[in-house]
SERO-4910 file (N, C-alpha, C, O; in steps of 0.05 Angstrom, whole numbers):
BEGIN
 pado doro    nc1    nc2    nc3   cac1   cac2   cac3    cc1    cc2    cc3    oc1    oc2    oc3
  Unk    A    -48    107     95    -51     79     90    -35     72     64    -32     89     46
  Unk    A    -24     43     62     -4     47     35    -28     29     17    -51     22     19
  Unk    A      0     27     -8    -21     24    -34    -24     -2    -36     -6    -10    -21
  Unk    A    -35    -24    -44    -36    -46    -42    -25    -65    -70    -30    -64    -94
  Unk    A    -12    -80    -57      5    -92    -83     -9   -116    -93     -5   -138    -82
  Unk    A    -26   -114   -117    -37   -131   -126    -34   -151   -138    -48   -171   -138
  Unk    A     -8   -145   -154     11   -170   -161     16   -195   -147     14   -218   -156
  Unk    A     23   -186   -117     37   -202    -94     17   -226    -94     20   -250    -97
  Unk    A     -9   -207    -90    -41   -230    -75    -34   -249   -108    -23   -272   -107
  Unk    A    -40   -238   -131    -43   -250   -159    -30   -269   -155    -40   -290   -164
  Unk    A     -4   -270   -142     21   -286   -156     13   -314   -133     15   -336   -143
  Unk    A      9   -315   -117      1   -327    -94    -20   -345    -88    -18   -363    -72
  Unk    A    -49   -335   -108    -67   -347   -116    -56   -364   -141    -52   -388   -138
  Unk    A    -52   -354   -160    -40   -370   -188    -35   -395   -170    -51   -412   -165
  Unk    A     -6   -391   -161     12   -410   -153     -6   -437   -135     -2   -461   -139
  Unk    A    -23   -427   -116    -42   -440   -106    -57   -454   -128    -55   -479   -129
  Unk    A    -69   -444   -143    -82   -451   -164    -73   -475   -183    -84   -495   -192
  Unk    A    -42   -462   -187    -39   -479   -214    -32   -515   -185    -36   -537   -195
  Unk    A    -25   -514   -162    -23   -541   -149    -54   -553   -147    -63   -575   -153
  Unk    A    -67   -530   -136    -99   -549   -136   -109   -555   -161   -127   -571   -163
  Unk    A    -99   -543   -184   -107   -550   -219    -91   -581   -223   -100   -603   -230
  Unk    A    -70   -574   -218    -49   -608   -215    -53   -633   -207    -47   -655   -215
  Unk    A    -67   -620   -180    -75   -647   -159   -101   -659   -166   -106   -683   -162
  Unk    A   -121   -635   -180   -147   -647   -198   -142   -659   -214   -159   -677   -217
  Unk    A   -123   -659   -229   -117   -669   -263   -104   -698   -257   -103   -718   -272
  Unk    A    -95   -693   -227    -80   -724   -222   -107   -738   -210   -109   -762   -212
  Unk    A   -118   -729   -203   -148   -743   -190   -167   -758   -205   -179   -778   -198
  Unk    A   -169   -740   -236   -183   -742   -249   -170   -765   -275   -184   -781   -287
  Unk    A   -145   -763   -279   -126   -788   -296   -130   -810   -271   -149   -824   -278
  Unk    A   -120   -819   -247   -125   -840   -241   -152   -854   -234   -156   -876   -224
  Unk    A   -167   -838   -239   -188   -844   -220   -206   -859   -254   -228   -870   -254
  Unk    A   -188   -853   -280   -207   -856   -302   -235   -840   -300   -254   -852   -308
  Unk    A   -237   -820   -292   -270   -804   -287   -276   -794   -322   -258   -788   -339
  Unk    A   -303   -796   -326   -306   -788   -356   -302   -762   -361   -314   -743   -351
  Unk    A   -279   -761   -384   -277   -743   -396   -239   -732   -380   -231   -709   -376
  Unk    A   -227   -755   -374   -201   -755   -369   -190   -738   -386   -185   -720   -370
  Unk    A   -184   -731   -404   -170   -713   -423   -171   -697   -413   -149   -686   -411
  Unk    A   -197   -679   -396   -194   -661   -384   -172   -658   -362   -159   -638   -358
  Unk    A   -171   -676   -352   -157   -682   -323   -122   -688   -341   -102   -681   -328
  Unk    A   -120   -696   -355    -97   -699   -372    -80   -671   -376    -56   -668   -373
  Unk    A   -103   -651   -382   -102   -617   -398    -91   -605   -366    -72   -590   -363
  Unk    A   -108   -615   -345   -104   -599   -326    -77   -613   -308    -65   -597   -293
  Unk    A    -69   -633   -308    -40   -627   -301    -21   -622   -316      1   -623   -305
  Unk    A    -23   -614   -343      8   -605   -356    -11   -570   -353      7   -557   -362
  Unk    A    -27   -557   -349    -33   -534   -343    -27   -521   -312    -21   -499   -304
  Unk    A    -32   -550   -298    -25   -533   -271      8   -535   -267     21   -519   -254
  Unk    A     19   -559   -282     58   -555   -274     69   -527   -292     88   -514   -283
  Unk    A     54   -520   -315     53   -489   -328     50   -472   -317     68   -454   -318
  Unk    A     28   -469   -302     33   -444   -280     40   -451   -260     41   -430   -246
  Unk    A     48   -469   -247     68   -473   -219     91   -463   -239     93   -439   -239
  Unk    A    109   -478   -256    134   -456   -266    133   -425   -272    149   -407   -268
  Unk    A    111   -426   -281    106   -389   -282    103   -369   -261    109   -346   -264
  Unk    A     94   -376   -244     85   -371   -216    103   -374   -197     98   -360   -177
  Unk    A    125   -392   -194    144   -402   -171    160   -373   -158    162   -366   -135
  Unk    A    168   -361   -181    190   -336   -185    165   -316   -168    141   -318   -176
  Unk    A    170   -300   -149    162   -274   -138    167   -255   -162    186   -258   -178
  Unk    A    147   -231   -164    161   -211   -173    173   -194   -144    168   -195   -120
  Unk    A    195   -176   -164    195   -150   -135    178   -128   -129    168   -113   -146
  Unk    A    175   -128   -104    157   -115    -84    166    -72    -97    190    -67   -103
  Unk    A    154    -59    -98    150    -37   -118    171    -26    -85    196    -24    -89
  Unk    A    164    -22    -67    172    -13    -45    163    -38    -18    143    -52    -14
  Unk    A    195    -33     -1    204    -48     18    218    -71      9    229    -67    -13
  Unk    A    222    -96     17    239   -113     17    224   -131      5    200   -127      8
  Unk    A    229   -149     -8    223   -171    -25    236   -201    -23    257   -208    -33
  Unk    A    221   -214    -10    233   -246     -4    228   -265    -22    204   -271    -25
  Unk    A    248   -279    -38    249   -298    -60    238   -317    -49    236   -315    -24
  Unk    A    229   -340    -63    228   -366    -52    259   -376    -54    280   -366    -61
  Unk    A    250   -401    -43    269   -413    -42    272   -427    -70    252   -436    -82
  Unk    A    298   -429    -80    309   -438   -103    299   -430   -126    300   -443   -148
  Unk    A    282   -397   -121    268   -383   -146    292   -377   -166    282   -380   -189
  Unk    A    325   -367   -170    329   -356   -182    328   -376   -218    322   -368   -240
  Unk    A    336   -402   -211    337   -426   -246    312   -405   -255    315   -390   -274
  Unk    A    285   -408   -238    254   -410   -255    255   -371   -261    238   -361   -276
  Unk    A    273   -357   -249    267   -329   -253    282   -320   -285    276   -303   -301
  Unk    A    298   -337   -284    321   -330   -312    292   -340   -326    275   -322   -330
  Unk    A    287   -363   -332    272   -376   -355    248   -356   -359    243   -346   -380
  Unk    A    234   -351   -333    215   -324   -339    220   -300   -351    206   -291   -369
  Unk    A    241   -289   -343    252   -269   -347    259   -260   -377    259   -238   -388
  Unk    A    264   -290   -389    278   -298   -415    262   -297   -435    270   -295   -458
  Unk    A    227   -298   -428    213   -287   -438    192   -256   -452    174   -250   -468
  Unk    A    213   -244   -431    205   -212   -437    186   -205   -430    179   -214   -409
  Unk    A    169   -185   -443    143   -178   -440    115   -194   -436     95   -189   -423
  Unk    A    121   -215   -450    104   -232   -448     98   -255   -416     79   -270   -412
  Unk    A    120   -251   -399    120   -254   -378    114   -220   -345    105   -220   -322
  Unk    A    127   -199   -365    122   -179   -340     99   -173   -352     83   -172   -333
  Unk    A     87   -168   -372     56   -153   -368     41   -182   -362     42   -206   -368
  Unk    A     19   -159   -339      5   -176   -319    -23   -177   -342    -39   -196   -344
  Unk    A    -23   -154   -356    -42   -159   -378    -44   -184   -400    -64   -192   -411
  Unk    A    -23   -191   -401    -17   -216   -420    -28   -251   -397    -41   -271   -402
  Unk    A    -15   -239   -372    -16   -272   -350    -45   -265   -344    -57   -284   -334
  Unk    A    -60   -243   -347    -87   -245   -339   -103   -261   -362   -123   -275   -355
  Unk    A    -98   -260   -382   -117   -263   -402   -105   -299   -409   -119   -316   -420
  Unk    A    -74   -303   -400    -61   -325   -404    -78   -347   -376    -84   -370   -380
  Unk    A    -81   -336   -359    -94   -346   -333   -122   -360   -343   -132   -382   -340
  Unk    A   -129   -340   -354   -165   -339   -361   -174   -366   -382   -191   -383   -383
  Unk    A   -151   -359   -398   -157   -378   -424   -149   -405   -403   -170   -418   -399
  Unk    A   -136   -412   -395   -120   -440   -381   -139   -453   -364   -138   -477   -360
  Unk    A   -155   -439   -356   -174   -440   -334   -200   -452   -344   -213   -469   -330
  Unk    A   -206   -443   -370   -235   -454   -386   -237   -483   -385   -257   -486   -370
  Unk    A   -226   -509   -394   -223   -526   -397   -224   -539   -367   -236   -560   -369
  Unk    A   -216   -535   -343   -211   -549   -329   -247   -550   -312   -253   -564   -292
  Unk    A   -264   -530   -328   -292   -530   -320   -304   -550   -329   -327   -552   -320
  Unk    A   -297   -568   -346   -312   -590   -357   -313   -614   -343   -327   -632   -351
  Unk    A   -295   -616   -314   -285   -642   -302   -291   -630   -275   -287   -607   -270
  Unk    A   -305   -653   -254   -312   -643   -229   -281   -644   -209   -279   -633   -187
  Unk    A   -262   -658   -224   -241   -664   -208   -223   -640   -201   -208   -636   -182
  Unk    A   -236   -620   -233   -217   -602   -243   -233   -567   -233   -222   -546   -240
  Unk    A   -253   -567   -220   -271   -541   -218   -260   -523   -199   -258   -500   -206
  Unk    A   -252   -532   -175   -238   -519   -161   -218   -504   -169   -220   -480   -166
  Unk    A   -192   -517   -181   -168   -507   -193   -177   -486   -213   -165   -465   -215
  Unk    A   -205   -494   -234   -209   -477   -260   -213   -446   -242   -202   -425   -249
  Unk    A   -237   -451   -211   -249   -429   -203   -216   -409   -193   -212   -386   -200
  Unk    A   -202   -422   -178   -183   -399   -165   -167   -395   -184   -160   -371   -182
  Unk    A   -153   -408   -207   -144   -397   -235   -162   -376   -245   -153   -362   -264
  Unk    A   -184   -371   -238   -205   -352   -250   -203   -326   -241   -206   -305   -252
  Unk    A   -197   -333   -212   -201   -311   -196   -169   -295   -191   -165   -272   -184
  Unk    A   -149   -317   -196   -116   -304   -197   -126   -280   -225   -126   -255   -226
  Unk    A   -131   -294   -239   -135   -280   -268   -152   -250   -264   -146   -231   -278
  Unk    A   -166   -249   -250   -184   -228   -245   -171   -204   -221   -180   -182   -214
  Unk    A   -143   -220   -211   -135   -203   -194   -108   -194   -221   -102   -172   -228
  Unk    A    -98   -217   -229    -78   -201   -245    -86   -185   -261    -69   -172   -273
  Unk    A   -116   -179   -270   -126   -153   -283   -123   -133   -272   -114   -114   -284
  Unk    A   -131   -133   -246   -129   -108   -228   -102    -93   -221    -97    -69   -218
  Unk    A    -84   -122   -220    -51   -115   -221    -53    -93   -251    -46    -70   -250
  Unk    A    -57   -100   -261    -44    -90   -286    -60    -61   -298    -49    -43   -309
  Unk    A    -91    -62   -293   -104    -39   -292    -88    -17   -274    -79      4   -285
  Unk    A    -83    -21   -243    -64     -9   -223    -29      5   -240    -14     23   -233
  Unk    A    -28    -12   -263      0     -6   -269     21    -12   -262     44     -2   -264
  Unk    A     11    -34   -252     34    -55   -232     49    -69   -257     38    -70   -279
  Unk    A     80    -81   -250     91   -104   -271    106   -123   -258    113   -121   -234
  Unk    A    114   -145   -275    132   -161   -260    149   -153   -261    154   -145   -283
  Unk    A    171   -149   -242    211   -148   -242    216   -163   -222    209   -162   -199
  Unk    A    232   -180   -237    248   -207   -231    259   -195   -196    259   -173   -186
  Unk    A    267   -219   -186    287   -208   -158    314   -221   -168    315   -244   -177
  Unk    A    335   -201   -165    357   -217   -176    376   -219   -153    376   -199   -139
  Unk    A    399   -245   -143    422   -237   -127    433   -206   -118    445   -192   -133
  Unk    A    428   -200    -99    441   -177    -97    476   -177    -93    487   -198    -93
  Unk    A    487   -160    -90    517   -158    -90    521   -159    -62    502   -151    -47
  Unk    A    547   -169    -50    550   -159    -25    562   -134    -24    576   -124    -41
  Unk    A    557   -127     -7    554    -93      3    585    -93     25    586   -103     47
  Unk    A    605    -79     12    637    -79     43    626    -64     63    622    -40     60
  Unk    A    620    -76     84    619    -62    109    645    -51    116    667    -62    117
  Unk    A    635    -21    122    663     -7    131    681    -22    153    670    -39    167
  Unk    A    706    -17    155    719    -29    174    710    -16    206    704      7    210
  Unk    A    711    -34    222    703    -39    255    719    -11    266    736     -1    251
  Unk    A    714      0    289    736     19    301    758      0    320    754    -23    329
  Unk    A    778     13    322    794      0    340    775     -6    373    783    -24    388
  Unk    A    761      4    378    752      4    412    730    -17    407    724    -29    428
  Unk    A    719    -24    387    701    -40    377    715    -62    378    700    -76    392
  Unk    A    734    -76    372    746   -101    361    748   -114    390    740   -135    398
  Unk    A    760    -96    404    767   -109    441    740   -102    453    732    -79    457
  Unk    A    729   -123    456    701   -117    473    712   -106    500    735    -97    500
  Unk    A    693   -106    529    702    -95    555    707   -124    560    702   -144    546
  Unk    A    720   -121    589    724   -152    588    718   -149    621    720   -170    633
  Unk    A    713   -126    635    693   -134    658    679   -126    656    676   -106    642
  Unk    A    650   -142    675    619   -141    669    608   -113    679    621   -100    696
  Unk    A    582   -102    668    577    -81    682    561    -90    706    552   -112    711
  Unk    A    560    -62    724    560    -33    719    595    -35    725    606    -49    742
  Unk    A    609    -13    701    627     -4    705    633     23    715    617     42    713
  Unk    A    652     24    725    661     54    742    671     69    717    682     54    701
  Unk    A    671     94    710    678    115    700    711    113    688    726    105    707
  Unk    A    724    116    665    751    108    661    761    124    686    766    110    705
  Unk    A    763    144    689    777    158    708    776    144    735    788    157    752
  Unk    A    766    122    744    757    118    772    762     91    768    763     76    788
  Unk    A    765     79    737    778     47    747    804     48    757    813     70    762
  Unk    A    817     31    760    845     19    770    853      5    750    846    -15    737
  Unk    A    875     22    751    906     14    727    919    -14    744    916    -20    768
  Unk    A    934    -28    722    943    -46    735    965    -46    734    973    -46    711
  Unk    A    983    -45    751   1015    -26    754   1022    -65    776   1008    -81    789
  Unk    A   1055    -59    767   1071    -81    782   1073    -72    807   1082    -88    823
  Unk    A   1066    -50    815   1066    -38    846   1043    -35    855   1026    -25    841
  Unk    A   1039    -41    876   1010    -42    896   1005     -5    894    982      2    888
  Unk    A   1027     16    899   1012     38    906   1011     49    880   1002     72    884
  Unk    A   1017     46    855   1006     56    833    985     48    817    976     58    797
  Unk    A    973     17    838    950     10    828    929     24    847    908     11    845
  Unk    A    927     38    860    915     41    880    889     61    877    882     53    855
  Unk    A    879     71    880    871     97    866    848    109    895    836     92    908
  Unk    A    845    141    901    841    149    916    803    147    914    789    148    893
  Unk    A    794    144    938    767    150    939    756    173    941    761    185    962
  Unk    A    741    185    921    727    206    931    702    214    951    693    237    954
  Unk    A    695    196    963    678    191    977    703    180   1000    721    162   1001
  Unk    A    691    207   1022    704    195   1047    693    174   1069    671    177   1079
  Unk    A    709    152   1077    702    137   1091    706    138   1114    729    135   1119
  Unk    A    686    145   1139    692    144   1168    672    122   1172    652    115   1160
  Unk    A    686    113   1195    667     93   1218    652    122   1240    662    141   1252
  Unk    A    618    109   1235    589    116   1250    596     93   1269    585     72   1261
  Unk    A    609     90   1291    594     70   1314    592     87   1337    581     78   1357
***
C-alpha cells in the first residue's frame, strides 16, 4: 500500500477553506451582523490563503497536475522561501488565521475547516513532507520517426504477407503472382 501524501489533502482543505472563510466575511460585511470587523478580518484572511493555497505543491512520487494559471501565484510563493515550504510554519500560520473568524456565526465554518487544514498540515510536516513548487517543464526532442513509420499502409487490413502481395508492374504478367493453394473445380 503506498504512503499517503498529506500535503495534497492539506493543500485542498486550506484552499476550500480560505473560499468558505471569504464567502463568510462577505456575508457577514453585508449583512452588517454584530461584530462585522470580524467578517471584515475574514475576507482579507480568506483572499490570503486562497493566494497561498492556489499553487499545488509537487507530488513526492508520480505526476503532479498544476492548476490552472498556478505558475504567477507559484513564483510569488516560492519567492518566499522557507517560510512558504515548511508545512510547519503554514500549520501554525493556518491556526493563528483561523482564531478570529470564531467570534462571527457568518465566519465558524471557514474558522472550523481552516482548523482542520491546519491540523492536517501538522501531520504533513510531522511525516516530513515539504512544499516544491511545480515548475514548466522543458520540452523533451522526440527521437526522429523511422522511415516505414512516416508512410502509413494504405490498404486496409487483414493484409496478405509482403511476399504474397502484388507488385504493381506496367505489365499484367509481372503483376500477377502465383497461388499457393491449388484451385480445382469439386462439381
Amino acid at each position: 500500500m503506498g504512503k499517503i501524501e498529506w500535503a495534497m489533502w492539506a493543500n485542498e482543505q486550506a484552499l476550500a477553506s480560505g473560499f468558505i472563510l471569504l464567502t463568510g466575511g462577505i456575508v457577514g460585511v453585508a449583512g452588517q451582523f454584530r461584530g462585522w470587523q470580524f467578517g471584515a478580518y475574514a475576507v482579507a484572511a480568506g483572499v490570503f490563503v486562497c493566494l497561498l493555497e492556489y499553487p499545488r505543491g509537487k507530488r513526492s512520487k508520480g505526476t503532479s497536475m498544476e492548476r490552472t494559471g498556478q505558475y504567477c501565484f507559484t513564483v510569488c510563493v516560492k519567492s518566499f522561501g522557507p517560510l512558504t515550504r515548511n508545512y510547519y510554519v503554514r500549520a501554525f500560520l493556518h491556526a493563528m488565521l483561523s482564531v478570529p473568524g470564531g467570534f462571527m456565526l457568518a465566519t465558524v465554518l471557514g474558522c472550523v475547516c481552516l482548523g482542520i487544514a491546519s491540523l492536517i498540515y501538522l501531520a504533513a510536516a510531522i511525516r516530513g513532507e515539504h512544499w516544491e513548487p511545480i515548475l514548466p517543464r522543458k520540452e523533451i526532442r522526440k527521437p526522429e520517426v523511422a522511415a516505414s513509420m512516416k508512410n502509413p499502409p494504405q490498404n486496409p487490413p487483414p493484409r496478405p504477407p509482403p511476399e504474397m502481395r502484388r507488385k504493381r508492374v506496367d505489365d499484367l504478367e509481372g503483376a500477377a503472382y502465383d497461388n499457393p493453394i491449388s484451385v480445382t473445380d469439386n462439381e
